[in-house]
C-alpha positions in Angstrom: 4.2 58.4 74.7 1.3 59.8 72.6 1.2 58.6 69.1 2.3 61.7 67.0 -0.7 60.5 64.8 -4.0 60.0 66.4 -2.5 61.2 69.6 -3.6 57.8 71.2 -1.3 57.2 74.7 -1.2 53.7 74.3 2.2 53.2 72.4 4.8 50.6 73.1 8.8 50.9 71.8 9.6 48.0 68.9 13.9 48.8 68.6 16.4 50.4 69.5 19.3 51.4 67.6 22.3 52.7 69.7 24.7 54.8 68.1 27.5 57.2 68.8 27.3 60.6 68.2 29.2 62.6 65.4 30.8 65.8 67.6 29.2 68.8 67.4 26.4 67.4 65.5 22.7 69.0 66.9 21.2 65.9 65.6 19.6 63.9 68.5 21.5 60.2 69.6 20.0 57.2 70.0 16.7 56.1 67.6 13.9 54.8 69.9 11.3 53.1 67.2 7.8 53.0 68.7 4.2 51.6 67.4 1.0 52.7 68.3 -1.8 50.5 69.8 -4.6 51.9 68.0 -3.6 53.2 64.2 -0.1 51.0 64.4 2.0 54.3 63.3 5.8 53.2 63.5 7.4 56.7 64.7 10.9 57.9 66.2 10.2 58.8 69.7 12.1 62.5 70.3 11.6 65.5 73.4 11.2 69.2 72.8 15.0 69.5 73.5 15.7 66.8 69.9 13.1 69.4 68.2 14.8 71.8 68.7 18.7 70.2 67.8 16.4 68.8 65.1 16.1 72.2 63.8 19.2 73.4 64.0 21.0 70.4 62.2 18.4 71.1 59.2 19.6 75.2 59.5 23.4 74.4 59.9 24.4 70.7 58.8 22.0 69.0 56.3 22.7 68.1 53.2 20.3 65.9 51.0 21.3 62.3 48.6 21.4 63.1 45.2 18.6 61.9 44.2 15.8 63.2 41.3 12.6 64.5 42.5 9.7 62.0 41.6 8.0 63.7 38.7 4.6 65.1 38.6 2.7 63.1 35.6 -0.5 64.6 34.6 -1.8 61.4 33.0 -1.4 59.5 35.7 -2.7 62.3 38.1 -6.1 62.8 35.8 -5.1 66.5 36.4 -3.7 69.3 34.2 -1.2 70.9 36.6 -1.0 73.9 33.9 -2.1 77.2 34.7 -2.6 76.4 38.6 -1.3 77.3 41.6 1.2 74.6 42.4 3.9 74.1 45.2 6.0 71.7 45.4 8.3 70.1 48.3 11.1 68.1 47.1 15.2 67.9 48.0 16.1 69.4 44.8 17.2 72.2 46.2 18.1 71.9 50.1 17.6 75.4 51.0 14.6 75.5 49.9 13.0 72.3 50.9 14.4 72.9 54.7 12.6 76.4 54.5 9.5 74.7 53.2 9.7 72.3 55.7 10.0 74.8 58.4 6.5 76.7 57.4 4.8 73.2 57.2 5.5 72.7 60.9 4.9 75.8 62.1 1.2 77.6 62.6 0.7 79.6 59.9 -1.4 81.9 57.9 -0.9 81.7 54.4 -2.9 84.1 52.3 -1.6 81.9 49.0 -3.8 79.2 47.7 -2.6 76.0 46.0 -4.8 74.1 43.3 -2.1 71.5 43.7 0.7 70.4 46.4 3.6 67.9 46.2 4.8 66.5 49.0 8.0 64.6 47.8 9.3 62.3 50.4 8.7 65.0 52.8 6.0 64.0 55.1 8.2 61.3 57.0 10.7 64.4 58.1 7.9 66.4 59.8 8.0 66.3 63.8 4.9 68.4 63.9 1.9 66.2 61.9 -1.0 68.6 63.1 0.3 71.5 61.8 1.3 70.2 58.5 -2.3 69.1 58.3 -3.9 72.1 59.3 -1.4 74.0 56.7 -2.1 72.0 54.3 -6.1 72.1 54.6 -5.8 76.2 54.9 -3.6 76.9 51.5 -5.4 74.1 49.2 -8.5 75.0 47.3 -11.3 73.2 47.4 -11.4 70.4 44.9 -7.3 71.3 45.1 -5.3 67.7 45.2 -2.3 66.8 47.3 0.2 64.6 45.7 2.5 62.0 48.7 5.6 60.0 48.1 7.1 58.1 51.3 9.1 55.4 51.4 7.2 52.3 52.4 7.9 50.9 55.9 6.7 47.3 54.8 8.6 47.1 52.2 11.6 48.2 53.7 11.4 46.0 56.4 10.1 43.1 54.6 13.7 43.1 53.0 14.9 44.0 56.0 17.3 47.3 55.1 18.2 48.6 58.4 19.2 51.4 56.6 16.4 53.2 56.1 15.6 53.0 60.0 19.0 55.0 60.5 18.1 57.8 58.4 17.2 60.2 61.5 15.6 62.9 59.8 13.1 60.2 58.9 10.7 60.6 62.1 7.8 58.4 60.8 7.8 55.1 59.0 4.6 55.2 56.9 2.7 52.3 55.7 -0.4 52.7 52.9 -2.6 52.4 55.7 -1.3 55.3 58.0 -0.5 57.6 55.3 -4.2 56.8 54.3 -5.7 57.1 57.8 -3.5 60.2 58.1 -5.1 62.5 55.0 -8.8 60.7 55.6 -9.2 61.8 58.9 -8.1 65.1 58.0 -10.8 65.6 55.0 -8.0 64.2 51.7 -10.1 61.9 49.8 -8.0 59.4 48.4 -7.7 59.0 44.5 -4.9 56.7 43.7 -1.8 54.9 45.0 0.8 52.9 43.8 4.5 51.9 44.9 7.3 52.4 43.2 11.2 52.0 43.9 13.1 55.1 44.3 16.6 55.4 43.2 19.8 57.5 45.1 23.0 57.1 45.9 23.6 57.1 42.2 21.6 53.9 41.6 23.6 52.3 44.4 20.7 51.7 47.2 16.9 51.8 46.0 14.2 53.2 48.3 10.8 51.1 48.4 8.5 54.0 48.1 4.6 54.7 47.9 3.2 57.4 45.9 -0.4 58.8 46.7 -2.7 61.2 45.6 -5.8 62.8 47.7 -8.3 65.2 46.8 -9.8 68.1 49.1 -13.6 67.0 48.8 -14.2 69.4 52.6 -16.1 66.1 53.5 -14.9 65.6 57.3 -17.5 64.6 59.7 -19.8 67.0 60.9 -23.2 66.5 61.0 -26.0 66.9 63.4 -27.7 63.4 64.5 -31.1 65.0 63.9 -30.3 65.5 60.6 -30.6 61.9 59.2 -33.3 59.1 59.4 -30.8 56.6 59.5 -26.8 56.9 59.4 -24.3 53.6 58.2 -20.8 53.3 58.8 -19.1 51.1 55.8 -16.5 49.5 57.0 -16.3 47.5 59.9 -12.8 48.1 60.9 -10.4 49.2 63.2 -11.5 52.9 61.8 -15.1 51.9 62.4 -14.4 51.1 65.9 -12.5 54.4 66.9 -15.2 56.4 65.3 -18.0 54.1 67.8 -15.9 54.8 70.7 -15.9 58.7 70.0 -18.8 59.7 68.9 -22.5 59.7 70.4 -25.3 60.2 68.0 -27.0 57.0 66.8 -25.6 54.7 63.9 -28.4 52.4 62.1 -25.8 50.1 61.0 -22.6 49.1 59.6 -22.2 47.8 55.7 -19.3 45.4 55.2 -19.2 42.9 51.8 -16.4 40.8 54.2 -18.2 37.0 54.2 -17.3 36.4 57.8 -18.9 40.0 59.1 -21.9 40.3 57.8 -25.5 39.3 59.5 -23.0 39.5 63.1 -23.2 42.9 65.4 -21.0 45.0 66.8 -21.9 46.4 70.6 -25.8 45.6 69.2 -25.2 47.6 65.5 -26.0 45.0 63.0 -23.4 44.3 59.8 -25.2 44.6 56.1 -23.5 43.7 53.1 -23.8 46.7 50.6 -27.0 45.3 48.9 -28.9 47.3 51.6 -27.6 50.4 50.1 -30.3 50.6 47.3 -33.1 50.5 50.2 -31.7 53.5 51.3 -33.8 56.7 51.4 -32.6 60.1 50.3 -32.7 61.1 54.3 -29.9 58.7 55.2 -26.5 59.2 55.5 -23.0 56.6 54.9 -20.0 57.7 56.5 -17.1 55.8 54.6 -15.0 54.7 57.9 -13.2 52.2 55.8 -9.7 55.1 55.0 -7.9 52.3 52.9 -10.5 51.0 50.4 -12.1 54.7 50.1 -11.7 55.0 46.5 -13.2 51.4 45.9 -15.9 52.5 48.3 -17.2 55.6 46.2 -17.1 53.5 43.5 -19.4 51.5 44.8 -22.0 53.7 46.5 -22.3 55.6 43.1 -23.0 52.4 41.4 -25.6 51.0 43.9 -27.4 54.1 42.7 -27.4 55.5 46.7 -30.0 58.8 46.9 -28.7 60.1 50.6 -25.9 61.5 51.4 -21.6 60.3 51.7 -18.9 61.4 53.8 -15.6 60.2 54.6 -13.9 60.5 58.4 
C-alpha cells in the first residue's frame, strides 16, 4: 500500500474500525487507518472501486455540519486579499464545495489564475493528492499564497475523540509536519501556522484544527550540480535523508544548530552549525531540507548575511 503522499510502499495499517453499512449508501465500509514508514502520513486506505462510491455519495448523499467557514483575516495573512483573484473552498455551500472538490482531483487545465486560494478543511477529503497539487501549482500566480485549515490529527488523538477517525470523507489525518512536508515538496513556502479549535455541531463537539499559510516562491529543486562550488542541505532530518537517498550530485555539507549533530557525519557529509553560513561564497547554494522550521530557516540565512543562493525541496 503506497503512501498516498510520497508514494513510499513501505506503509503498515495502525486501526481498524468495523462498522455496518447504512443501505444503499455508496460510501465505502470498513475504515482501515494506515501510517507511512518514511513521512508518517496517517491515511484511510480505499481501492478504485471506494473512489468511485466515494464519488457518488458526494454527487447523491452528502450533506455538510453546520459549521462557519474559517474567515480569511488579512492582518493576520500580511496580505490584502482586495482586488485579487481569490477562490475559496469551504462547506458553506455543499454544492459548490463537492464541485470544487471534484476539479481539485481531477487533471485539469485551468486558464483562471488565483493571487490567493483557501483551502478550508478541504485537503483531508481529497483521495487524489497529486492532482490537487499539480492544480493548485497551475492556477496560482507566482508570489500567489495558499491559505490550509485541517483538523489536527495529534490533537485529536491526544484527547483521544474517536470521532473524528469515523468521519469517512476524511481520507487523511494531517499533522503540521505532513501538511508542511506536503506543500514544501511541492514548491509552497511556508509563511505562518497556528492551531485553533473549530466549532460545529452547534458548539456541541469542537474540532482541533491547524491553519497554515504558504506562499508560491517557484523554488523547487532543480539545479544542475555544475552549477555550484559548494551545495548545503540545512537540516539534518528525516527530509535531509530522503533527499540523500534520491538524488546524485554532490552535497558539501549539511548545517544543523541541533547540539547533539553537529561536528558528526552522515554517510561521510559533515554537520556545520549555521555559523559556517557567513564563509559562504556567492557560488554556493543551501537547499532548506528542514519543511517544518522553513520559515525560521529564511529567517536566519537572511540574517547571517548569506551571498549564494536558497531553495526549498
Amino acid at each position: 500500500m503506497k503512501c498516498p503522499l510520497c508514494h513510499n510502499p513501505f506503509t503498515s495499517i495502525v486501526s481498524t474500525y468495523k462498522e455496518l453499512s447504512i443501505d444503499g449508501s455508496y460510501i465505502y465500509g470498513d475504515i482501515q487507518v494506515y501510517r507511512c514508514h518514511n513521512c508518517h502520513h496517517v491515511f484511510n486506505y480505499i481501492t478504485k472501486s471506494d473512489i468511485a462510491g466515494l464519488k457518488k455519495y458526494y454527487k447523491e448523499e452528502y450533506s455538510s455540519q453546520k459549521f462557519n467557514p474559517t474567515p480569511i483575516k488579512n492582518d493576520y495573512f500580511n496580505f490584502n486579499t482586495t482586488k485579487k483573484q481569490i477562490m475559496v473552498v469551504n462547506q458553506n455551500k455543499i454544492n459548490n464545495f463537492v464541485d470544487k472538490l471534484f476539479f481539485l482531483n481531477e487533471k485539469n487545465n485551468c486558464n483562471t489564475k488565483y493571487n490567493f486560494i483557501a483551502l478550508d478543511h478541504t485537503i483531508e477529503h481529497c483521495w487524489n493528492l497529486d492532482s490537487v497539487m499539480q492544480n493548485l501549482k497551475t492556477m496560482i500566480y507566482p508570489d500567489g499564497r495558499v491559505y490550509v485549515s485541517v483538523p489536527d490529527y495529534e490533537e485529536y488523538m491526544y484527547r483521544y475523540n474517536p470521532y473524528l477517525m469515523l468521519i469517512k470523507e476524511h481520507l487523511h489525518h494531517f499533522t503540521g509536519a505532513t501538511i508542511q512536508y506536503l506543500f514544501g515538496w511541492n514548491g509552497f513556502r511556508l509563511l505562518r501556522h497556528r492551531k485553533y479549535n473549530l466549532s460545529i455541531l452547534n458548539g456541541k463537539e469542537m474540532i482541533p484544527s491547524i491553519e497554515f499559510i504558504f506562499e508560491c516562491s517557484d523554488i523547487r529543486i532543480n539545479i544542475s550540480p555544475s552549477k555550484y562550488e559548494s551545495v548545503y542541505l540545512y537540516g539534518a532530518g528525516r527530509e535531509a535523508m530522503h533527499y540523500l537517498a534520491n538524488n546524485y550530485h554532490v552535497i558539501t555539507g549539511l548545517i544543523d544548530d541541533t547540539p547533539g549533530k553537529i561536528d558528526r557525519t552522515i554517510s561521510t557529509i559533515p554537520i556545520y552549525s549555521s555559523r559556517v553560513i557567513p564563509k559562504l561564497n556567492s557560488n554556493s547554494l543551501i537547499i532548506v531540507s528542514s519543511l517544518y522550521h522553513q520559515a525560521e530557516i529564511f529567517e536566519n540565512i537572511k540574517k547571517l548575511k548569506f551571498k549564494g543562493d536558497v531553495k526549498c525541496m
